[in-house]
C-alpha positions as CSV (number, residue, x, y, z in Angstrom):
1,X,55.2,103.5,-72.9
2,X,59.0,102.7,-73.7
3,X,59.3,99.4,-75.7
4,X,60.4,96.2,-73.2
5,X,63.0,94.1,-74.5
6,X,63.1,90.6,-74.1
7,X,66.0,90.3,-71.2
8,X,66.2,89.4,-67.4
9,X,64.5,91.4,-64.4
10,X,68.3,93.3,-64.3
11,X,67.1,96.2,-62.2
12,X,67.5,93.8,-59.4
13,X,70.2,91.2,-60.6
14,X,73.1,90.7,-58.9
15,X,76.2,88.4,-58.4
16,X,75.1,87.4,-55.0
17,X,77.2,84.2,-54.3
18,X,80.2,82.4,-54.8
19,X,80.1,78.9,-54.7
20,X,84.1,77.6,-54.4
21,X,85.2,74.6,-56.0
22,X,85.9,71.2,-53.6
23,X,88.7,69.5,-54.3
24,X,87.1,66.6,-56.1
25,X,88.1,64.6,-58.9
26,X,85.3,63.4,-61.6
27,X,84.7,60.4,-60.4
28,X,83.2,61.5,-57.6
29,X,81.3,64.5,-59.0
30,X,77.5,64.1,-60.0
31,X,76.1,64.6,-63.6
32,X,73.3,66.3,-64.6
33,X,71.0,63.5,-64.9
34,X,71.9,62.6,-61.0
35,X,71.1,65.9,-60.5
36,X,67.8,66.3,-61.7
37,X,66.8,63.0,-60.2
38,X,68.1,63.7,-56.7
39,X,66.2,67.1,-56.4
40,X,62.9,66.0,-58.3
41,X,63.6,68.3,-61.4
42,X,62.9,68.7,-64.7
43,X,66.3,68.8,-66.8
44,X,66.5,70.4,-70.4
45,X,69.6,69.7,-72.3
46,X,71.3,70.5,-75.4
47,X,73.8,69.1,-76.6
48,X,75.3,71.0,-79.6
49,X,74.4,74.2,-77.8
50,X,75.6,72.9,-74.6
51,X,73.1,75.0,-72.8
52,X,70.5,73.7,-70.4
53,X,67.8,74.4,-67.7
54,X,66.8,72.2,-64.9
55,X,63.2,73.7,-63.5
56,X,60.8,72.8,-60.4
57,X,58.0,74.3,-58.4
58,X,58.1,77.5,-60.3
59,X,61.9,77.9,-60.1
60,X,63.9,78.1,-63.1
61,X,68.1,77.6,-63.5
62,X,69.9,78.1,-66.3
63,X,73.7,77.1,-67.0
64,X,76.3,76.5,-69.9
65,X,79.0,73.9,-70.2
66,X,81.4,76.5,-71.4
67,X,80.7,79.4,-68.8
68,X,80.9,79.3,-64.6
69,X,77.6,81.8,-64.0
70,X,74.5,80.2,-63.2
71,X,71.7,82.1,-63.4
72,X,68.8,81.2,-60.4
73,X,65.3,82.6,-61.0
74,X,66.5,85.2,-63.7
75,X,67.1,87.8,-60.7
76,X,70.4,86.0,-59.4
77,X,73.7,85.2,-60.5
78,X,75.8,82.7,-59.1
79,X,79.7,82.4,-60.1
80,X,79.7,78.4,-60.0
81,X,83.2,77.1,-59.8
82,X,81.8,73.7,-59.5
83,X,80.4,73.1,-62.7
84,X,83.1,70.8,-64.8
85,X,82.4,70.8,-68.5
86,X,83.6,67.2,-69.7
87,X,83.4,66.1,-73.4
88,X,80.6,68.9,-73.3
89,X,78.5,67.4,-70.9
90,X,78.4,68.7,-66.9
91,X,79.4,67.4,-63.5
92,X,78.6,69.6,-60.5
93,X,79.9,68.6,-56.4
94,X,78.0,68.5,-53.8
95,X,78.1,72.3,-52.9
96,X,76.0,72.5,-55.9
97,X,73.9,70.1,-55.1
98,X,73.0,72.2,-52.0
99,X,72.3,74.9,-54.0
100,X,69.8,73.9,-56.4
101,X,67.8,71.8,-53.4
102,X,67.6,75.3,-51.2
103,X,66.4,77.0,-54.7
104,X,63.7,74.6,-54.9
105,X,62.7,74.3,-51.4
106,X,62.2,78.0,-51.4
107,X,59.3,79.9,-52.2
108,X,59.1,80.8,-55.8
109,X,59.1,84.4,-57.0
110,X,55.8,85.9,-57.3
111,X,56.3,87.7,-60.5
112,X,53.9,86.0,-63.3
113,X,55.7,86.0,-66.7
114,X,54.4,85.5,-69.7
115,X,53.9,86.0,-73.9
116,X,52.9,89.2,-75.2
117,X,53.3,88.7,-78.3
118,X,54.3,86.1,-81.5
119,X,55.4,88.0,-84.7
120,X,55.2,85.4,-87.8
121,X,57.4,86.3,-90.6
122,X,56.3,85.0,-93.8
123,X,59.7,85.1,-95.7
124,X,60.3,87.1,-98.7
125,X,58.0,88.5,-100.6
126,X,57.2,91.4,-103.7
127,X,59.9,91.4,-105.9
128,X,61.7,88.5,-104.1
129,X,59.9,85.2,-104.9
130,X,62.3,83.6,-102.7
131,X,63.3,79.8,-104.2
132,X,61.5,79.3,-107.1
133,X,61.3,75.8,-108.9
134,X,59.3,74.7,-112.3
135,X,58.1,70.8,-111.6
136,X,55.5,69.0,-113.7
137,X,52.5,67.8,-111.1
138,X,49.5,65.5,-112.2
139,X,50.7,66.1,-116.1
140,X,50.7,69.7,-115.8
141,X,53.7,71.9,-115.3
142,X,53.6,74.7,-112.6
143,X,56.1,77.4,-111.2
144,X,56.4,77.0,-107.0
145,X,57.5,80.5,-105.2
146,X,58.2,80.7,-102.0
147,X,57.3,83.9,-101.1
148,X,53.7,82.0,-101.9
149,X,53.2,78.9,-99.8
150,X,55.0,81.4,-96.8
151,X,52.3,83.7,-96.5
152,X,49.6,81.1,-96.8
153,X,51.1,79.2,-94.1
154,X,51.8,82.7,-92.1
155,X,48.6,83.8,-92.4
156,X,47.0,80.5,-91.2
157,X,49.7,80.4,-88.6
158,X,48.2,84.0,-87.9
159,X,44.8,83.0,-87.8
160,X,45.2,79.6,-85.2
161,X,47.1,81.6,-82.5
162,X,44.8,84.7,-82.7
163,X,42.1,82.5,-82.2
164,X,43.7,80.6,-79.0
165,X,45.8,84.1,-77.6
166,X,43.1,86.6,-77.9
167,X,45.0,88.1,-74.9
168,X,48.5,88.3,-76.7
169,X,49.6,90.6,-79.9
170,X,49.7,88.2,-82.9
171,X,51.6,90.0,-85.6
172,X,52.6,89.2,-89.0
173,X,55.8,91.0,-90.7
174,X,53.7,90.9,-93.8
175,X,50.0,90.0,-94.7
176,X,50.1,90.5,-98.1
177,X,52.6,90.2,-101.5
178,X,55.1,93.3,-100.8
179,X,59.1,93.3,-100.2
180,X,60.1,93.7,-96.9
181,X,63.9,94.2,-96.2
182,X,65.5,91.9,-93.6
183,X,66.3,94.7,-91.6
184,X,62.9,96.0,-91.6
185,X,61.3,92.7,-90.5
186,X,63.7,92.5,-87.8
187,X,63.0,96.3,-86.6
188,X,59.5,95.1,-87.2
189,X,60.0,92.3,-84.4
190,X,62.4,94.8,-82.2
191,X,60.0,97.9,-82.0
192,X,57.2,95.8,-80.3
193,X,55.9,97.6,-77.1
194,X,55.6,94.9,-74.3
195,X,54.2,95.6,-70.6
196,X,56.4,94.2,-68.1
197,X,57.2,91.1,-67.3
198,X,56.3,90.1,-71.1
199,X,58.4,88.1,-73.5
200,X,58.0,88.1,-77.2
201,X,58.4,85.1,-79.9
202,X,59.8,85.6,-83.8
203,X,59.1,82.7,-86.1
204,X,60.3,83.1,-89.9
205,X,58.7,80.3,-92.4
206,X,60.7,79.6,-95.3
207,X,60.8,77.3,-97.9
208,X,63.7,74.9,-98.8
209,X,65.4,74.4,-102.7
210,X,68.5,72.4,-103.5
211,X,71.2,71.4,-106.0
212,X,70.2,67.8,-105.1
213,X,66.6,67.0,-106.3
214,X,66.5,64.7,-103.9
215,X,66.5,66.2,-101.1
216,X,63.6,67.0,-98.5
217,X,62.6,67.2,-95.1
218,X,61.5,70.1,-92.8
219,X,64.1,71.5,-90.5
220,X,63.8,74.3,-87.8
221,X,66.9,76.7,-87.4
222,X,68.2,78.6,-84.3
223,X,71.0,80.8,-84.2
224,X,74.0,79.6,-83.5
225,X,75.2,80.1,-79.5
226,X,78.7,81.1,-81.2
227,X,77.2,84.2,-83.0
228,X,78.3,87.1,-80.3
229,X,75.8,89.7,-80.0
230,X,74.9,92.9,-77.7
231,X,71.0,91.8,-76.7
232,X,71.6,94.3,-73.5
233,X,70.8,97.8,-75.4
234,X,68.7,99.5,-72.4
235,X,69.9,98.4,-68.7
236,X,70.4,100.3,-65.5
237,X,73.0,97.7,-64.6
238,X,76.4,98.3,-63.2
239,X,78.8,98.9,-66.4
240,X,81.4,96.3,-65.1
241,X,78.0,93.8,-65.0
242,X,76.8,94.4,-68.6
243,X,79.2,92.1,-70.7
244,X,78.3,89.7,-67.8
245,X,74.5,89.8,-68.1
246,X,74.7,90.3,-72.1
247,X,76.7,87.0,-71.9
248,X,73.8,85.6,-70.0
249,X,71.1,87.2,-71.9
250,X,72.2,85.6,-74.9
251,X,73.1,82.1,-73.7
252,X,69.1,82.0,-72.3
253,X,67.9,83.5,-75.6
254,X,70.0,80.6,-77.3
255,X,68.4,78.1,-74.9
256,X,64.7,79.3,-75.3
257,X,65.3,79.4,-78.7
258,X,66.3,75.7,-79.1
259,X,63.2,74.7,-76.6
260,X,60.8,76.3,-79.0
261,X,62.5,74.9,-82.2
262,X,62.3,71.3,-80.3
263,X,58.9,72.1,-80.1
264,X,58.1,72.8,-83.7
265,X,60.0,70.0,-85.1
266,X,57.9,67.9,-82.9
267,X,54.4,69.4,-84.0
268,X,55.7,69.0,-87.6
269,X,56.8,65.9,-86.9
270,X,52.8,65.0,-85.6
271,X,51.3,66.3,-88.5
272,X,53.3,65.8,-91.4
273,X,55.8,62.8,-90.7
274,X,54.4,60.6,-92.8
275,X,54.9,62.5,-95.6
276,X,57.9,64.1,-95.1
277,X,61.2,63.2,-93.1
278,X,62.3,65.6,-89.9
279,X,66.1,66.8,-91.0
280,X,66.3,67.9,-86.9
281,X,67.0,71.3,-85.8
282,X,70.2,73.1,-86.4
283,X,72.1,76.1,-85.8
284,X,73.4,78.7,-88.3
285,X,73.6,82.8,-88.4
286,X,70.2,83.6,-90.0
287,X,70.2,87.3,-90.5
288,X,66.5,87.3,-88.8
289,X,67.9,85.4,-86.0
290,X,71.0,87.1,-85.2
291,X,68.9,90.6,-85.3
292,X,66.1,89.8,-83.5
293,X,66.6,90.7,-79.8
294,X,64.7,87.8,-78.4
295,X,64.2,84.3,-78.7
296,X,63.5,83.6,-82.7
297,X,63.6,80.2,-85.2
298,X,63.3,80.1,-89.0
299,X,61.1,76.9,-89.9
300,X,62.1,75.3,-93.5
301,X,58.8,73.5,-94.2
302,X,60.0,71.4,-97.2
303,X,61.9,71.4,-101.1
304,X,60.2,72.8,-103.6
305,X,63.1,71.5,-105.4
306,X,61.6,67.9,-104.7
307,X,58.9,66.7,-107.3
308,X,57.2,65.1,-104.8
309,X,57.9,67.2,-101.9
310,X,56.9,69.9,-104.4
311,X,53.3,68.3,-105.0
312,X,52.5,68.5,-101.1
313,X,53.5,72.2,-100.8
314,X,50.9,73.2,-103.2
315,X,48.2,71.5,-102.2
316,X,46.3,73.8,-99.6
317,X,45.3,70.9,-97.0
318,X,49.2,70.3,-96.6
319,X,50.1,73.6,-96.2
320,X,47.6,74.1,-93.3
321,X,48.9,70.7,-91.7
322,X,52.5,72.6,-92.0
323,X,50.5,75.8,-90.4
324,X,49.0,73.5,-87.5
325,X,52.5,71.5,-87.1
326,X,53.9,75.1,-86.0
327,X,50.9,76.3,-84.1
328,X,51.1,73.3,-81.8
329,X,54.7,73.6,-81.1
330,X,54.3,76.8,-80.3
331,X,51.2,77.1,-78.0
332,X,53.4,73.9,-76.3
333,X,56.3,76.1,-75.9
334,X,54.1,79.0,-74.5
335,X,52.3,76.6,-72.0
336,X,55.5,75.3,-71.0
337,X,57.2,78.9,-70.2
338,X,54.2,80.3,-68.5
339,X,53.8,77.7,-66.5
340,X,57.6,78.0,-65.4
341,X,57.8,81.6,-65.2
342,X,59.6,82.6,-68.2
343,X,61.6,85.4,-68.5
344,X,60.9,88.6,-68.8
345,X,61.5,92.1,-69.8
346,X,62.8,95.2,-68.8
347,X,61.8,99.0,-69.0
């Protein structure tokens, strides 16, 4: 069977619809939050991405402040003149309006998405210790390497979500002390063979060092939405549709990407907040993240450059509150996208 990449159903997505501007000034326009409140939706918003998603009844749309499509369902396009990006944040008319309450009056599609699959990459590795840092702990003086406390927490990681998805591939990049190229990881996480209508999920877990000796926290990464990137490699689409849909694809994979990362920091945030400070979730052009064709975060779980933070990150009881941190933002995150459908994958 051909590998299935991460994408929308394009076989059958079209530009169906135009939906023409009124001649409306701001004031009268609604926001999003009117939105959301006059249909009885559920509205996901971010603001330094300026992506969102407003979902209900199995229906799932997704927009951008800074682009006109609106994508209903994952199977239709809509070029939305309507949508006014102000100070990054969106006003729609009424025309809208109507839109998204005949969406959601409708029967939703049939088509059950779901995870196939979570590859865990335990960063670095071999003859890359990753950050290393030399602090004296209790009286005694020990050497911290990352590529260390990330396979421990990986292969926990591994362990809680092959237990709870016995029905999905759980994969590590690397269960053991050997190098691993970036590239190869990210081929790794590329080359995994999906049935349709399955998604796939790429967390990296990393640890954290610094100048500053005073710095620590956890922090989850996503890629940042201004990274441009072909995610469309295999598509029967129409040629003049392509840049369209890759513009799309990406945007969603952004999106996702910052719902699971929101997720994470908030399981971290349950099980290892009062020990250590959340730094938020952020954006940058991870190599991992910017080659993996799906939706993908890198989780910093700390400083090793920290005494103190240093003293948690080798004890094992910490590490495995890190593991469970990510494991419950992530079985969130996959409860959350099968029950509205997901996304999905095409031959």
């Amino acid at each position: 069977m051909k590998n299935k990449k991460l994408i929308f159903l394009i076989p059958i997505l079209v530009i169906t619809s135009i939906i023409e501007a009124e001649n409306t000034s701001l004031s009268e326009m609604i926001s999003l939050s009117e939105i959301a409140k006059i249909t009885g939706s559920t509205l996901y918003w971010d603001g330094m991405s300026s992506n969102g998603i407003l979902e209900k009844n199995g229906h799932h749309v997704s927009f951008s402040a800074y682009s006109n499509l609106v994508l209903l369902d994952y199977s239709e396009i809509k070029v939305c003149n309507t949508l006014t990006n102000k100070n990054g944040s969106i006003y729609a008319d009424s025309n809208f309006l109507t839109t998204l309450q005949d969406l959601f009056n409708s029967i939703p599609p049939e088509s059950k998405y779901r995870i196939g699959a979570i590859l865990i990459d335990p960063g670095h590795g071999g003859k890359d210790p990753g950050a290393m840092s030399t602090q004296v702990i209790n009286g005694k003086k020990q050497t911290i390497r990352e590529k260390d406390l990330t396979l421990t927490v990986g292969k926990d990681l591994y362990t809680m979500l092959l237990r709870t998805f016995p029905d999905k591939k759980v994969l590590l990049t690397r269960d053991d002390d050997y190098f691993l190229s970036l590239a190869q990881r990210t081929d790794k996480a590329n080359s995994v063979v999906l049935q349709e209508n399955e998604a796939i999920l790429f967390v990296s877990v990393h640890a954290n060092s610094a100048f500053d000796t005073t710095a620590n926290g956890y922090e989850v990464w996503y890629l940042s939405p201004g990274y441009r990137r072909n995610v469309l490699t295999d598509s029967s689409a129409d040629k003049e549709l392509q840049p369209i849909l890759n513009s799309m694809m990406e945007e969603e994979f952004t999106t996702e990407s910052i719902l699971i990362a929101k997720y994470i920091d908030d399981g971290l945030a349950k099980e290892i907040g009062s020990f250590s400070l959340s730094r938020g979730i952020k954006e940058e052009e991870w190599f991992v993240c910017k080659n993996a064709k799906m939706p993908s975060v890198l989780v910093e779980m700390g400083f090793i450059s920290n005494t103190q933070e240093a003293a948690y990150l080798i004890d094992k009881n910490y590490l495995h509150k890190v593991a469970l941190g990510i494991y419950n933002g992530l079985v969130s995150f996959v409860k959350h996208f099968e029950t509205s459908k997901g996304f999905t994958g095409i031959p």
